[in-house]
C-alpha positions in Angstrom: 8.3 20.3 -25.5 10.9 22.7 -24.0 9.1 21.9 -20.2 9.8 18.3 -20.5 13.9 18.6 -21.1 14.9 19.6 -18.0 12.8 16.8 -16.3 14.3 14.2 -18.8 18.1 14.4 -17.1 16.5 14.7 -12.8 14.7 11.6 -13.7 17.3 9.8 -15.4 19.5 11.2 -12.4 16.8 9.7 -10.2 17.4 6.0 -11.6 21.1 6.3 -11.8 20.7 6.5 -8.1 18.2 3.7 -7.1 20.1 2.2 -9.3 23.6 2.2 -7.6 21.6 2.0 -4.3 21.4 -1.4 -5.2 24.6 -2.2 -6.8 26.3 -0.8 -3.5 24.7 -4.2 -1.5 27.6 -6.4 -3.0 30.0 -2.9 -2.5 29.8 -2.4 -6.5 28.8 0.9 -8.3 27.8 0.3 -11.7 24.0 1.9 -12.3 24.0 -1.0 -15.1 24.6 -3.5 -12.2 22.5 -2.0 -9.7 19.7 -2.2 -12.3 20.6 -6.1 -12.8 20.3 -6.2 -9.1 17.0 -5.1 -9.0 15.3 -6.9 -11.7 16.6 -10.0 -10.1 15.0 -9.1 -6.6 11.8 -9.6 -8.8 12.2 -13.6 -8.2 10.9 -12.5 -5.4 7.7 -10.3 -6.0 7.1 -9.4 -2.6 10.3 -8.8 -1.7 11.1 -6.6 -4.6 8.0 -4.3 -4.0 9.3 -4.0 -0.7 12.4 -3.3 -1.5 11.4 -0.5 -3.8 8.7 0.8 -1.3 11.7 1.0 1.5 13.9 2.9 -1.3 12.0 5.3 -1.6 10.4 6.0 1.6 13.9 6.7 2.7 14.8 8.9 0.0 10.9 10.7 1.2 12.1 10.6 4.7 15.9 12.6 4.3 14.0 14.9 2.6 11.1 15.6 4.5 13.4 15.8 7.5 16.5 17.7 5.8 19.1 15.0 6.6 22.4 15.5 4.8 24.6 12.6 3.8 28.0 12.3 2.1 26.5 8.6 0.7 24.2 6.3 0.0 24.4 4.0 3.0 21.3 5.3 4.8 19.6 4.1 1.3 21.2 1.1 1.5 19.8 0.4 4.8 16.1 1.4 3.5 16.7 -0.9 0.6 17.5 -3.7 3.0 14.8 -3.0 5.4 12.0 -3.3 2.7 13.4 -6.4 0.8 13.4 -8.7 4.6 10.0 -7.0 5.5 8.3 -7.6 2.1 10.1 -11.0 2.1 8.2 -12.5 5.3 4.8 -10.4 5.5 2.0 -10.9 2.9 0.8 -7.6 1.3 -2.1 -5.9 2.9 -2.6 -2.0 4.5 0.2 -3.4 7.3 2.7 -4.7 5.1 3.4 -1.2 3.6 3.0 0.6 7.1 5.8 -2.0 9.0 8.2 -0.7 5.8 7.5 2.9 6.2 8.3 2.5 10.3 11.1 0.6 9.8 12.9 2.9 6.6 11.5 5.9 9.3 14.1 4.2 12.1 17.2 3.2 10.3 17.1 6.7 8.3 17.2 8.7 11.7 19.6 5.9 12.9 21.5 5.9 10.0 22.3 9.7 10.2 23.1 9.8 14.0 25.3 7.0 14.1 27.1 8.3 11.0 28.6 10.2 12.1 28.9 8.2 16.2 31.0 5.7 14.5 33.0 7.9 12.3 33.8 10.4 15.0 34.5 7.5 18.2 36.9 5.2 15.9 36.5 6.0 12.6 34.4 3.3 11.5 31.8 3.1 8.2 28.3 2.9 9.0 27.9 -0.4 7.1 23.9 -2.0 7.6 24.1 -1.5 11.1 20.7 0.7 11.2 19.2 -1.8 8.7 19.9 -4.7 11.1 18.1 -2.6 14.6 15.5 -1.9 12.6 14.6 -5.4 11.5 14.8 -6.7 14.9 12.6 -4.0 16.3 10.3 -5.3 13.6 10.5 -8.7 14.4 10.6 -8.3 18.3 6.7 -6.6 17.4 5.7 -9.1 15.4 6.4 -11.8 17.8 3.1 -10.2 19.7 0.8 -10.6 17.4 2.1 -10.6 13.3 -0.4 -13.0 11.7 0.5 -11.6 7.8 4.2 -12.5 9.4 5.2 -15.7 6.4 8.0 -18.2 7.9 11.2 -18.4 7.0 10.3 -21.5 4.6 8.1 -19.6 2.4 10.8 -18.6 0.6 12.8 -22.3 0.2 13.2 -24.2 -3.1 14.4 -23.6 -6.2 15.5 -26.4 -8.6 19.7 -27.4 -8.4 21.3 -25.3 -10.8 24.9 -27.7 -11.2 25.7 -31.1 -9.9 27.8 -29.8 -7.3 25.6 -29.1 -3.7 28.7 -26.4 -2.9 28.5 -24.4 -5.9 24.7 -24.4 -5.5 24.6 -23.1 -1.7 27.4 -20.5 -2.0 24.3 -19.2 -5.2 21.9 -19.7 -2.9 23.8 -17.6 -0.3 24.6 -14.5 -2.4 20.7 -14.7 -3.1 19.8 -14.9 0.3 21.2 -11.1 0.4 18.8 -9.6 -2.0 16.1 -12.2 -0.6 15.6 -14.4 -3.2 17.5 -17.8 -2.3 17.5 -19.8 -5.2 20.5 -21.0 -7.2 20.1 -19.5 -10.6 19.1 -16.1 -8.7 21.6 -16.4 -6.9 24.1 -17.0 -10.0 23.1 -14.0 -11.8 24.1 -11.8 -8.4 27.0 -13.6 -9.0 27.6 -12.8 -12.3 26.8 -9.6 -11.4 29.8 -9.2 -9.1 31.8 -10.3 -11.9 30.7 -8.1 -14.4 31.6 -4.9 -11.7 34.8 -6.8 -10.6 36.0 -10.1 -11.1 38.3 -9.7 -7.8 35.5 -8.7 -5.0 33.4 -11.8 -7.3 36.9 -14.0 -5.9 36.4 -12.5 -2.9 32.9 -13.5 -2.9 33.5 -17.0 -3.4 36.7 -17.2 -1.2 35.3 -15.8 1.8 32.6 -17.9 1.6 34.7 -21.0 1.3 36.5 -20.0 4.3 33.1 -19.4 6.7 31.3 -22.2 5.3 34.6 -24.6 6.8 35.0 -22.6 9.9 31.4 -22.6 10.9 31.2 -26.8 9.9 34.9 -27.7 11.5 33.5 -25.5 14.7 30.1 -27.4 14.9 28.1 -25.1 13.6 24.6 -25.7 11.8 23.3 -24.7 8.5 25.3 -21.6 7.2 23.5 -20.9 3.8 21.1 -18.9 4.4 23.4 -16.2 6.3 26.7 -17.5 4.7 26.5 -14.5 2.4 28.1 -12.6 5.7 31.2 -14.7 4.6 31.3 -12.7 1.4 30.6 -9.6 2.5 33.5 -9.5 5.2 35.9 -10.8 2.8 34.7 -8.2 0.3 35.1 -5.4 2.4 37.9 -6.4 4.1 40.2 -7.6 0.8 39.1 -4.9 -1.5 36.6 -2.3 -0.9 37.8 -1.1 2.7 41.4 -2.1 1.6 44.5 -2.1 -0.9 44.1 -5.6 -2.6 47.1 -7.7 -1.8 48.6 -10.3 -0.1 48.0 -9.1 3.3 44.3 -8.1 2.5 43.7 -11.0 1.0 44.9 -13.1 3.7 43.0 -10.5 6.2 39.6 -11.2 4.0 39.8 -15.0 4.4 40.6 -14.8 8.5 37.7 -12.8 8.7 35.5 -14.6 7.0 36.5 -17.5 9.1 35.9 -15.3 12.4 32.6 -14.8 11.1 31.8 -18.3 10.8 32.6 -18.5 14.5 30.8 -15.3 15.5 28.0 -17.1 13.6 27.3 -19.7 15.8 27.9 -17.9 18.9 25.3 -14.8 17.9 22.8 -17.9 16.7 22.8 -19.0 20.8 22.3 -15.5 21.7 19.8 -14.2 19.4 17.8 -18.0 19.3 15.8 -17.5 22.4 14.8 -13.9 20.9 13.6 -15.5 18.1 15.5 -13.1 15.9 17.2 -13.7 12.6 21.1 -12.8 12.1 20.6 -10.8 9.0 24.1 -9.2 8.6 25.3 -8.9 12.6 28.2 -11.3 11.7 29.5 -9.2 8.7 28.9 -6.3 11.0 31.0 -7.7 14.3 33.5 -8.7 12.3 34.4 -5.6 9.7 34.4 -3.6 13.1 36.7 -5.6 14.8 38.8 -5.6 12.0 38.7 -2.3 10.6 38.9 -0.4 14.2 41.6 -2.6 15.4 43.7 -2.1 12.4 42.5 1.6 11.5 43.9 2.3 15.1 47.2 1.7 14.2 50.1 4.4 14.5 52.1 4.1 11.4 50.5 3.0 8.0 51.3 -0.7 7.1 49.7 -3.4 5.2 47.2 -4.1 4.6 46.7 -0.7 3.9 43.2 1.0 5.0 40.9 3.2 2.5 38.8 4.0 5.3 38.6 7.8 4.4 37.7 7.1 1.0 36.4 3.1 -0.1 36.1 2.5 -3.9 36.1 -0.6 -6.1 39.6 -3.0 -5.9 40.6 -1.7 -9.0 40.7 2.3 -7.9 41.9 1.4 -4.3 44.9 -0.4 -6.1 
């Protein structure tokens, strides 16, 4: 009995952290929310076992190679990589093979550009390794990828409300975590909520203001990578930022120049035949962040670069 207590606290230890490995997708940390997280990836089966094969692949591959991190955005990254691999490749010997590449890629990618960004302009590595990864997965598959599914394998999903809007901006948070249906996509929202009813408003108003820049500007369908509208405004208004006024107002203009950078990334990355995943997010809480982290004198909206947390710490 004795040799069992000691592995009773590393294991719980264990789940805490795959747990707020996926809480930190929406920039929350609850383990209780990261565990809500990951049951709901289960509307997708495939997607969830290759979310959870890319979890801990990564966590195999920093060990086996001895990489260091001050987070849990290299994890992140894995997560990511295994939920849009399992999403759109039917499970066979391949299927876990393409995850254990790809987690292999954005973990050494994750660590060296770490600490490139950080060091150049003092930037956060966000899901950049996640996104070079994918495409270098898709780029293969575009030779021969049979098990590859489409993109409209994973469409449907009854209306959850009466109101089209409310049911895409659902559908959008669910196309994060891979499974785009509106009462998935609800309980991520309620989710958000339940770690921080300001990033959930955040959430929802940097959505709003993507979704109307990217249709005033002629753009096409946005749901399926309108969640980038959240994410900027979430990073931007409360995570990477003091919430106020000028945050606030910073979170809504760059969801909007995501909406733009949407459409113009779309005509770039078409002929490729490679999807946006979060490049728009990406572009824009660069621009934003390096631009104003690069100013001389602190001044709102004040950064929390060195040290991110929830709204409610940063405030």
């Amino acid at each position: 009995m004795s040799a069992t207590l000691p592995a009773q606290p590393a294991l719980v230890r264990f789940g805490r952290s795959l747990a707020k490995t996926y809480a930190a997708v929406f920039f929350c940390h609850s383990p209780w929310v990261g565990a809500w997280f990951a049951a709901l990836t289960w509307w997708t089966p495939r997607a969830a076992l290759g979310g959870l094969t890319g979890l801990l692949a990564t966590m195999l591959w920093a060990q086996l190679f001895k990489l260091q991190s001050g987070g849990r955005l290299h994890l992140v990254n894995g997560l990511l990589c295994g939920l849009v691999i399992g999403a759109f490749h039917s499970i066979d010997g391949a299927y876990f093979l393409w995850i254990a590449l790809a987690t292999l890629l954005s973990t050494l990618l994750a660590h060296w550009l770490a600490g490139l960004l950080w060091k150049t302009a003092r930037l956060p590595l966000l899901s950049l390794p996640f996104v070079l990864a994918c495409w270098a997965v898709f780029l293969a598959w575009q030779v021969n990828a049979p098990a590859a599914l489409p993109l409209g394998a994973l469409a449907g999903g009854a209306p959850l409300v009466p109101w089209p809007w409310l049911d895409n901006f659902f559908i959008s948070l669910g196309w994060l975590l891979l499974t785009p249906y509106p009462a998935a996509g609800a309980l991520v929202f309620a989710g958000i909520v339940a770690a921080s009813r300001y990033l959930a408003l955040l959430a929802a108003a940097g959505y709003a203001a993507g979704a109307l820049a990217q249709h005033l500007l002629g753009g096409g369908e946005a749901t399926p990578i309108a969640f980038n509208f959240s994410l900027v405004a979430m990073a931007l208004g409360g995570f990477f930022a003091v919430p106020g006024r000028a945050s606030f107002l910073m979170a809504l203009a760059g969801s909007a120049l995501a909406g733009w950078l949407a459409i113009a990334l779309e005509v770039l990355l078409h002929p490729l035949h490679l999807p946006l995943l979060t490049m728009p997010f990406l572009g824009i809480a660069y621009l934003m962040l390096g631009s104003l982290g690069a100013r001389l004198t602190a001044r709102e909206p004040l950064l929390m670069l060195d040290d991110p947390a929830a709204p409610q710490i940063n405030i």
